[in-house]
C-alpha positions in Angstrom: 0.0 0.0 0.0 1.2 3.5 -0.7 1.2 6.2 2.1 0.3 9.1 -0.3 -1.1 10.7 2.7 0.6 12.6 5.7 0.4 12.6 9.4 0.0 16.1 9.9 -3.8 16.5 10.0 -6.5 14.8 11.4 -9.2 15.8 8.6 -7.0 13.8 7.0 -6.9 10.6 9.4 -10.9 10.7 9.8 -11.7 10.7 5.8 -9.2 7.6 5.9 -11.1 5.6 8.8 -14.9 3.9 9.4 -17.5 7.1 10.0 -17.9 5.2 13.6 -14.2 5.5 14.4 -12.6 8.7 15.2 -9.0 9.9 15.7 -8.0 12.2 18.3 -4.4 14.0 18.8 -4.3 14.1 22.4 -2.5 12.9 25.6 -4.4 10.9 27.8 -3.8 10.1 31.8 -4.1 6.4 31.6 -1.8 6.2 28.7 0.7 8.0 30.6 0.5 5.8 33.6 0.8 2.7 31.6 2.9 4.1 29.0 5.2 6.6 30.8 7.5 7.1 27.9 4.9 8.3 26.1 3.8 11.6 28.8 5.6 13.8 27.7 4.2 13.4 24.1 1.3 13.7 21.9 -0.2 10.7 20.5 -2.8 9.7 18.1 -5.7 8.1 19.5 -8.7 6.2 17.5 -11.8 5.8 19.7 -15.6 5.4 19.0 -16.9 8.2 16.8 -20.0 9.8 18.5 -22.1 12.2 16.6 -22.5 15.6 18.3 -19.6 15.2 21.0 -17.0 17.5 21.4 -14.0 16.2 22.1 -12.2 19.0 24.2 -8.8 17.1 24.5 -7.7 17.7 20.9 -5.0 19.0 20.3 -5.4 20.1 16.6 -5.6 24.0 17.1 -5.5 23.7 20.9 -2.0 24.2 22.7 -3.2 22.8 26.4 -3.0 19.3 27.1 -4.8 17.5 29.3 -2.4 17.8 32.4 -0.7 20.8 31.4 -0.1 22.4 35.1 -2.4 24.9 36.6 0.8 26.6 37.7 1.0 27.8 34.4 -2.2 29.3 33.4 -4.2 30.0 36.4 -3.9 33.4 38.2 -7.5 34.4 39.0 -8.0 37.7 38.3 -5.7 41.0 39.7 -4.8 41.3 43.3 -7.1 44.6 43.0 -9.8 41.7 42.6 -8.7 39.7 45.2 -11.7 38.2 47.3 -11.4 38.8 51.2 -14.2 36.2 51.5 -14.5 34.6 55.2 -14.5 31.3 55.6 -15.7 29.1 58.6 -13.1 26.7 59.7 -16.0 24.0 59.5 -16.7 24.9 56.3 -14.6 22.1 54.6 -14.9 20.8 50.8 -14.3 16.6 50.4 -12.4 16.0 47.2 -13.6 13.0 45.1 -10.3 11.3 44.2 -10.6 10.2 40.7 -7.3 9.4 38.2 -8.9 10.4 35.1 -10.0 13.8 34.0 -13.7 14.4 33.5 -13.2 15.4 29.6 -11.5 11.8 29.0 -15.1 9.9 29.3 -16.0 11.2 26.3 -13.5 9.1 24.4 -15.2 5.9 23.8 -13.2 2.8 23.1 -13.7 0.2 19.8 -14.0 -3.6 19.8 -10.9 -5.0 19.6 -11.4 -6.2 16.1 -12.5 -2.4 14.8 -9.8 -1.1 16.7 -7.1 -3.4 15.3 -8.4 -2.9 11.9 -8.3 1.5 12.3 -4.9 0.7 13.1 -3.8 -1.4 10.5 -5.4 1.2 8.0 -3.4 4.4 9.1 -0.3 2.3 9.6 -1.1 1.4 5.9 -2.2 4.7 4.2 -0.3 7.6 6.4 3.2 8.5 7.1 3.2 8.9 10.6 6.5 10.0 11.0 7.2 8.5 14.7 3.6 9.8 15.8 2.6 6.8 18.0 -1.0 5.6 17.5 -3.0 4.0 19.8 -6.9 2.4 19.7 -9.2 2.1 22.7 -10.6 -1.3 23.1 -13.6 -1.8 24.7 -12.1 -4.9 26.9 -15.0 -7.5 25.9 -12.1 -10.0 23.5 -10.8 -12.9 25.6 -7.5 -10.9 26.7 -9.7 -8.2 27.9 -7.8 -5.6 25.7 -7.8 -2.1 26.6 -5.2 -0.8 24.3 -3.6 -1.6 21.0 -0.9 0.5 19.4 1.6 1.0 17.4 4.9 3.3 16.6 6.6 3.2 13.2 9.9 5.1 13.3 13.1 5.0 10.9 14.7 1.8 12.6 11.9 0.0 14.4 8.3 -1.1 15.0 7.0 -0.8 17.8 3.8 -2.6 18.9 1.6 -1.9 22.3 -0.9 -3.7 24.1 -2.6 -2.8 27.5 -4.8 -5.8 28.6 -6.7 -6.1 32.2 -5.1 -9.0 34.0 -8.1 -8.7 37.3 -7.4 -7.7 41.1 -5.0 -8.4 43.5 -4.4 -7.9 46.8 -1.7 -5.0 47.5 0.1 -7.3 50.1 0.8 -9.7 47.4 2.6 -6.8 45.5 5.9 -6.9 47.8 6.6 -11.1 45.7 5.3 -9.4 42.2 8.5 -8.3 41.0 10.0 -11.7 40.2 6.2 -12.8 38.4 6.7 -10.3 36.1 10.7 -11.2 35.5 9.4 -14.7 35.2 6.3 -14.7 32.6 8.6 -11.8 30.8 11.3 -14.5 30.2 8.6 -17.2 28.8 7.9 -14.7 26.0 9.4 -15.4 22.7 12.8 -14.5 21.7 14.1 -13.1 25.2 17.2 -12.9 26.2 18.2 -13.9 30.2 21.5 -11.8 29.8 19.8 -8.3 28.6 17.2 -8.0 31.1 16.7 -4.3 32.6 14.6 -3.9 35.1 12.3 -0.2 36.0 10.2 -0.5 39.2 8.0 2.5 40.5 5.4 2.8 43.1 4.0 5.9 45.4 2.2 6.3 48.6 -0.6 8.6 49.1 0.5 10.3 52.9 -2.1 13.2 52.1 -4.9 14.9 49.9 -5.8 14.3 46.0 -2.9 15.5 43.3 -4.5 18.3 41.4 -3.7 16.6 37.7 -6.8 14.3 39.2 -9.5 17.0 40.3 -12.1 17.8 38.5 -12.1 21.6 38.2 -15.3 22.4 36.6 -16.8 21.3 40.0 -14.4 22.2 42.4 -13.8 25.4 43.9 -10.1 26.3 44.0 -10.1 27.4 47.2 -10.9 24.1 48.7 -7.9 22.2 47.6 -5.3 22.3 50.4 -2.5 20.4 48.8 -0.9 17.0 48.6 2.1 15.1 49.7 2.7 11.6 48.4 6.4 9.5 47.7 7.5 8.1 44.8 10.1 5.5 44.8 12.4 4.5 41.4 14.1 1.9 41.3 16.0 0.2 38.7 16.9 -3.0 40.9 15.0 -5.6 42.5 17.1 -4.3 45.7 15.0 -1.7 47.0 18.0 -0.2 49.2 18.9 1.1 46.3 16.0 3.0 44.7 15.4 6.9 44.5 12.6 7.9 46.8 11.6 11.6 46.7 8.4 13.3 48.4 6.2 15.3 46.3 4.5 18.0 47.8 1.6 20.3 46.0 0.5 23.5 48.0 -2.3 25.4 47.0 -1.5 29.5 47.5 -5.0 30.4 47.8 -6.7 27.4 50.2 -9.4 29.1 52.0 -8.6 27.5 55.4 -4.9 28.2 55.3 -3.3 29.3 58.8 -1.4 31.8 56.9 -4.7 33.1 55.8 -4.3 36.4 58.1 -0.6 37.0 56.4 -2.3 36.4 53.4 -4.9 39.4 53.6 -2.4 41.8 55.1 -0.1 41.1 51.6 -2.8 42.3 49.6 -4.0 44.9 51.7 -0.2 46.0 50.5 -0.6 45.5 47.6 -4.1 47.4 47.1 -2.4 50.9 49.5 0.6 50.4 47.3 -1.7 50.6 43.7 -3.8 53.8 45.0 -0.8 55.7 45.3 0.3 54.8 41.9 -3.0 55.5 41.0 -3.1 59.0 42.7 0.0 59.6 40.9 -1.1 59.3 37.6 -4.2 61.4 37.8 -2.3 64.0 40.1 -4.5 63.1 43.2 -8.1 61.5 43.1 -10.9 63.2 43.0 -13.2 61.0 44.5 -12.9 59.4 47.9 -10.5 56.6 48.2 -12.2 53.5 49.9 -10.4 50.3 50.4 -11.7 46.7 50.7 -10.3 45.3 53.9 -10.9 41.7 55.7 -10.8 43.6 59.1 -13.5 46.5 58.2 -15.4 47.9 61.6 -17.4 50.8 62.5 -15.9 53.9 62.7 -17.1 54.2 66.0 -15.2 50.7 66.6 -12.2 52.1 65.0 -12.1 55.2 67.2 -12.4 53.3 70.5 -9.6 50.7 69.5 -7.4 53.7 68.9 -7.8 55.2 72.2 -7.1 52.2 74.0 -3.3 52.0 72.3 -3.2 55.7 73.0 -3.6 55.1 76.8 -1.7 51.7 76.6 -4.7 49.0 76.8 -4.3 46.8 74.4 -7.5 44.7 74.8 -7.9 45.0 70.9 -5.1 42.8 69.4 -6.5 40.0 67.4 -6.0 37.0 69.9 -8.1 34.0 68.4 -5.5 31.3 67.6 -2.7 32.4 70.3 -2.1 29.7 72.8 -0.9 31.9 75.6 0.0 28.3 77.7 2.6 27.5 75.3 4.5 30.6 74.5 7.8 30.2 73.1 10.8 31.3 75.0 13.2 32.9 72.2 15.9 33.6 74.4 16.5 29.3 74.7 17.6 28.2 71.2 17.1 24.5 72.5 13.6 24.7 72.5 12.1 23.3 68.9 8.9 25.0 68.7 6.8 23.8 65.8 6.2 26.2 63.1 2.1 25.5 63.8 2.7 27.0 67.1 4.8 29.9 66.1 2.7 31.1 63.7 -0.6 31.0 66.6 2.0 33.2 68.8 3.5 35.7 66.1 1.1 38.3 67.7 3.1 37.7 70.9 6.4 38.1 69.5 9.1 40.0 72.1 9.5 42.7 69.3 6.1 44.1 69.0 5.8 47.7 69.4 3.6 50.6 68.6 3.6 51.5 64.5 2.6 47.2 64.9 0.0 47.9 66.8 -1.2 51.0 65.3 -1.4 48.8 61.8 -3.5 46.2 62.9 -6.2 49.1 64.2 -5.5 51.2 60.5 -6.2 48.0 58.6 -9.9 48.1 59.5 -10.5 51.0 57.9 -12.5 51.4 54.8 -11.8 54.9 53.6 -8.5 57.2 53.0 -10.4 60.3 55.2 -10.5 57.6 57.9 -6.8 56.7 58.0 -5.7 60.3 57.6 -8.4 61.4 60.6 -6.7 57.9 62.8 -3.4 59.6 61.8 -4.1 62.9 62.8 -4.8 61.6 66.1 -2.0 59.7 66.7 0.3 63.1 66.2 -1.7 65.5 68.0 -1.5 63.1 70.9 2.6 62.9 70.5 2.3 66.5 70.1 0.7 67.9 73.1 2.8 65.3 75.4 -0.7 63.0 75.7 1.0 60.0 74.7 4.6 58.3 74.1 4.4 55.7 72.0 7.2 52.7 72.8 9.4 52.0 69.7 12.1 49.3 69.3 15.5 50.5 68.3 15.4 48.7 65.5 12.3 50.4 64.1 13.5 52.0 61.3 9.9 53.3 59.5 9.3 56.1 58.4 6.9 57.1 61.1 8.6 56.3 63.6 11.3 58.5 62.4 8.6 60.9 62.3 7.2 60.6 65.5 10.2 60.8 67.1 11.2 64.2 65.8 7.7 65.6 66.0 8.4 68.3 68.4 10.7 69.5 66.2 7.9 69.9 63.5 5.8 73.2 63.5 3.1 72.1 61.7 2.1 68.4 60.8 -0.4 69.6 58.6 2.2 68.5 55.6 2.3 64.7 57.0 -1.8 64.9 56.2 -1.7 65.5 52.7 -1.4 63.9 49.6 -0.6 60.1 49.8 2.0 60.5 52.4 -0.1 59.5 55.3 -0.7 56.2 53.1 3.3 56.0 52.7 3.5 56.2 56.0 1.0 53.1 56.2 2.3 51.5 53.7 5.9 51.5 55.4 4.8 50.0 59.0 2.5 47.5 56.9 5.8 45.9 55.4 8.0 46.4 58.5 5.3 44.7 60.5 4.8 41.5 57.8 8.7 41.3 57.6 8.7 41.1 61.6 6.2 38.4 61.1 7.3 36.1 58.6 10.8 36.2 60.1 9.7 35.3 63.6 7.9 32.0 61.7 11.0 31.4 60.1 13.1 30.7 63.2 11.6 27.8 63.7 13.7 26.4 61.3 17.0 26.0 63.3 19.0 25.3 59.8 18.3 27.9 57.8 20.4 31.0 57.5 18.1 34.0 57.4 21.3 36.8 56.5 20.1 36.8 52.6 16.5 37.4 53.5 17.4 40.3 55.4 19.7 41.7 52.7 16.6 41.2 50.6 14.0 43.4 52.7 16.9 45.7 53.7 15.7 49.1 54.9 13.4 51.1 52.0 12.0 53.6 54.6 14.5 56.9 53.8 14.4 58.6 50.9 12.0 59.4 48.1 8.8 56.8 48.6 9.2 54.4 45.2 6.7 51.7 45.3 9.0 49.3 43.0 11.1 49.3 46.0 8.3 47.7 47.9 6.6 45.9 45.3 10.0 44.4 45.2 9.8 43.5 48.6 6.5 42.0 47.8 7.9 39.3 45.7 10.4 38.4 48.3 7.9 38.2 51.1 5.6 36.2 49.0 8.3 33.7 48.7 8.7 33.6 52.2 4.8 33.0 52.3 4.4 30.1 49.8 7.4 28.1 51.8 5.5 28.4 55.0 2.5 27.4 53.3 4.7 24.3 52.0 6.7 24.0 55.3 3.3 23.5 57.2 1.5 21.1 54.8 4.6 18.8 55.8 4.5 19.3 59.3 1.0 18.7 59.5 0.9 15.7 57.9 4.9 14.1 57.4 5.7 12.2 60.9 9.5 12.0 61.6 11.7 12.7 63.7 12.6 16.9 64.1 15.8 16.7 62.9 14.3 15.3 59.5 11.8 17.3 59.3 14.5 20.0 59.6 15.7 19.0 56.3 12.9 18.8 54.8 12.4 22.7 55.6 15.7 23.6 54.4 14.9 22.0 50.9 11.3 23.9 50.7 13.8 27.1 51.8 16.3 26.3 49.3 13.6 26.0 46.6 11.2 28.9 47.1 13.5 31.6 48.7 16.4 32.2 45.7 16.6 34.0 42.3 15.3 30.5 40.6 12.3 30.7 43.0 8.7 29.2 41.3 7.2 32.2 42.5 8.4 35.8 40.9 5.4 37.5 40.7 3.5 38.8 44.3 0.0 38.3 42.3 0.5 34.4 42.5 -0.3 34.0 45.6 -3.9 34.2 45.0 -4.5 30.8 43.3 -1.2 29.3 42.1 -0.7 25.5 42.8 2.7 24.8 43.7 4.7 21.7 43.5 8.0 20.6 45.2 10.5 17.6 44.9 12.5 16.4 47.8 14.7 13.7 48.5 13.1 11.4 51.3 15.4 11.3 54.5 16.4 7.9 55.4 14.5 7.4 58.8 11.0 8.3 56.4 12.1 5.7 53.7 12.3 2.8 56.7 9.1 3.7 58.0 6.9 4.1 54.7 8.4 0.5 53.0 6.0 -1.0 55.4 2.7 0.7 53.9 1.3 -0.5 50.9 1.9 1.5 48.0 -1.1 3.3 46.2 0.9 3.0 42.9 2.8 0.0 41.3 4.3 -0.3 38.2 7.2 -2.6 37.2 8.9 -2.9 33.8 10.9 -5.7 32.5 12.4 -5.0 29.1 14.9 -7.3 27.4 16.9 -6.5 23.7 18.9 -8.1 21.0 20.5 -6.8 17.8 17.1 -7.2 16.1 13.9 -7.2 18.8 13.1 -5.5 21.9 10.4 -6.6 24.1 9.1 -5.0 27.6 6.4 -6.3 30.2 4.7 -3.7 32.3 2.7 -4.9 35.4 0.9 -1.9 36.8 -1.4 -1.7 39.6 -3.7 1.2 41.2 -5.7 1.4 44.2 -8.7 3.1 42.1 -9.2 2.7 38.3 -7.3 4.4 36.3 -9.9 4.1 33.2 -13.4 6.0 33.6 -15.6 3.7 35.3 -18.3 5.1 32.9 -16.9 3.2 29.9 -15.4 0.2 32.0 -16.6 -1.3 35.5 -13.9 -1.7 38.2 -14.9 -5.6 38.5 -13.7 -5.8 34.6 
């Protein structure tokens, strides 16, 4: 037969095949688990042909494949649009675990005789040029086919089957490896001296991946994260295998204990954008309102500012702070978890009054109202009514103001323009940088001089918001670690020094000019994931738990064949169970 026709398009492959079979450019999940050299390629797939179905997946004229990360494409919105919503603590989503994505039900599979027959005809008719091709059977032959396929390329041909071989119980896994070497070896035409040998398996430890979650009906906010381990091995000694941990972390989980951080980032963010905005039309002429988590009454307001000005401080936010296990800073051999640090950041030996002072300006909804807040905070200074208690090492700009104001003959000059907001602005950051860092010394290994290099002193001078904004970027790096750093403590047992190491990889990963995160923006709904190598102590503990993953490939060559075996097991089907039943 002549192969007059190309590869290139599949109006081209359709005309060529039965009007009940249908070919599809895509990549699939369950031919990437059984298949993995195949995942990071397209393939041609022939499945049933159903009138009126759109088949979303194809990839003629459509860049995104079907597990293309959501790291890549999905910032929701502009942090001017960021949603302050408040969540209740009860209010928790459960995530259906499912390892196929909803849009792959639609591709129906063929009989295994119409699927090996579409087959044969584009390996017949079309150049395929390496393009692998691969038919869905429908399972109901006496092998209980689910795949056929084939790959023609310069110097070999390549055929692929996928057939369902029943259940087994995971226990019976840990004696599978030498099964699979055995039946491989029964198979024509191998070769005993030329056997290679790929194992793989992973543990689930917590939550649902996000290449398995069906976004259409699940909010993005409810996905926490994941951790699972993988383990590669390409010996039947496990002692020697590659085990890593995989860790996914969702930026913008609506229960996340950083939540509070969180907000006070994009309160930044929005103070820092209304100046640039006053800027470019020379001053506003409408009044400037703000959308804040922490909005009260200006009666509220008011009150909550007296108190600081005669030293009560029955306002400070006190919900999660477990005042019966403080942590003493001043013994380094205490190993307080990072959990408890963050409940206790409000108690931190360095808080002072421009800290205080933010937390009571952040519930305000208009610009008049901060100005009028900061108005009464100098007048008090300034008629000797109050002396507000600064840290040495408070280097804002208003405490610098504050403490020359009796020098000043008018303030009416700090009130104008967008300088009380710069003012704001300035305590905001030092406050967050305070914060973070105090989180951070929880991990013992982890040199924090380059951080504080990074957020060095921006408070003299000309106010530039790109200085800030650049601090933004820095401070969300710090953020999405933590986020990462917690999802392991949470949920990872071993032993603290361990989990020490752990935290120094998430540090090493998230905190340096290579960082995932460059932009302060992503932290409203980017999913981010992270590779570690498994400590030793984790590895002994977890080869006890059966794996939620197995896969083990035997493959065997000589000058003229190659043949490999795959066994693969999953704990849930890896096929919809809308085209085939998990008892088939």
């Amino acid at each position: 037969m002549s192969r007059e026709l190309r590869g290139g398009k599949m109006e081209q492959w359709n005309d060529l095949l039965q009007p009940h079979v249908w070919a599809s450019k895509v990549r699939l999940s369950y031919v990437d688990e059984l298949f993995p050299d195949l995942k990071d390629s397209f393939y041609v797939v022939l499945h049933k042909n159903v009138p009126g179905t759109r088949h979303v997946l194809d990839w003629e004229g459509n860049e995104r494949s079907i597990d293309e990360p959501l790291t890549k494409h999905d910032v929701s919105g502009s942090p001017l649009k960021y949603s302050f919503d408040n969540y209740d603590l009860d209010d928790t989503a459960v995530i259906a675990r499912q390892n196929w994505r909803r849009e792959e039900e639609s591709f129906l599979p063929l009989s295994k005789v119409d699927a090996c027959n579409a087959l044969n005809k584009c390996l017949q008719h079309l150049d395929t040029d390496g393009l692998p091709i691969l038919a869905l059977c429908d399972g109901k032959d006496a092998k209980q086919s689910r795949i056929v396929g084939a790959i023609v390329s310069q110097n070999w041909y390549t055929t692929l089957e996928a057939v369902y071989t029943g259940m087994r119980k995971l226990g019976a896994m840990r004696s599978e490896c030498q099964r699979v070497i055995q039946d491989h070896l029964k198979q024509p035409y191998t070769q005993e001296q030329n056997v290679k040998i790929s194992i793989f398996s992973s543990i689930d430890l917590f939550g649902v991946k996000h290449e398995t979650i069906d976004w259409d009906k699940t909010v993005k906010t409810d996905f926490e994260g994941s951790i699972n381990v993988e383990m590669h091995s390409s010996s039947l000694d496990l002692r020697l295998s590659k085990n890593i941990l995989v860790v996914q972390v969702n930026a913008g989980w609506k229960n996340s204990p950083l939540k509070d951080l969180r907000d006070q980032l994009f309160l930044l963010i929005q103070y820092l954008s209304t100046i640039d905005e006053c800027k470019k039309n020379i001053g506003l002429q409408i009044p400037i309102k703000f959308t804040t988590p922490y909005s009260e009454k200006q009666d509220v307001i008011t009150e909550q500012l007296n108190l600081l000005l005669n030293g009560d401080l029955r306002f400070q936010k006190s919900d999660n702070v477990k005042k019966s296990n403080l942590i003493d800073e001043g013994n380094p051999d205490i190993d307080a978890k990072l959990r408890e640090r963050l409940q206790n950041v409000s108690l931190r030996h360095d808080v002072d009054f421009t800290d205080l002072l933010w937390e009571i300006l952040t519930k305000v909804s208009t610009y008049p109202q901060m100005i009028n807040c900061i108005e009464t905070v100098l007048m008090d200074i300034l008629e000797n009514k109050f002396v507000p208690q600064t840290n040495d090492t408070n280097s804002t700009r208003f405490a610098k103001c504050i403490s020359n104001l009796h020098r000043q003959e008018t303030i009416s000059h700090l009130l104008t323009g967008s300088v009380p907001l710069e003012f704001v602005i300035d305590m905001g950051f030092e406050k967050l940088i305070r914060d973070y860092l105090y989180i951070l010394r929880g991990v013992r290994l982890v040199d924090l001089y380059d951080i504080r290099q990074k957020l060095n002193d921006t408070s003299s001078g000309i106010f530039n918001t790109d200085n800030y904004r650049n601090k933004l970027v820095t401070l969300a790096q710090i953020h999405i670690c933590l986020e990462c750093m917690l999802l392991i403590e949470e949920n990872v047992e071993c032993p603290i020094e361990s989990l020490q190491g752990l935290f120094v990889h998430a540090y090493k990963e998230f905190i340096s000019a290579q960082s995932p995160v460059q932009y302060y923006t992503e932290l409203c709904s980017q999913i981010y994931t992270l590779t570690i190598p498994l400590p030793n102590a984790l590895v002994n503990e977890l080869s006890k738990i059966n794996p939620s993953i197995w896969r083990a490939s035997v493959s065997s060559h000589s000058v003229a064949s190659m043949l490999t075996s795959t066994t693969y097991y999953n704990k849930i089907p890896i096929f919809p169970t809308n085209i085939y039943s998990t008892g088939k």
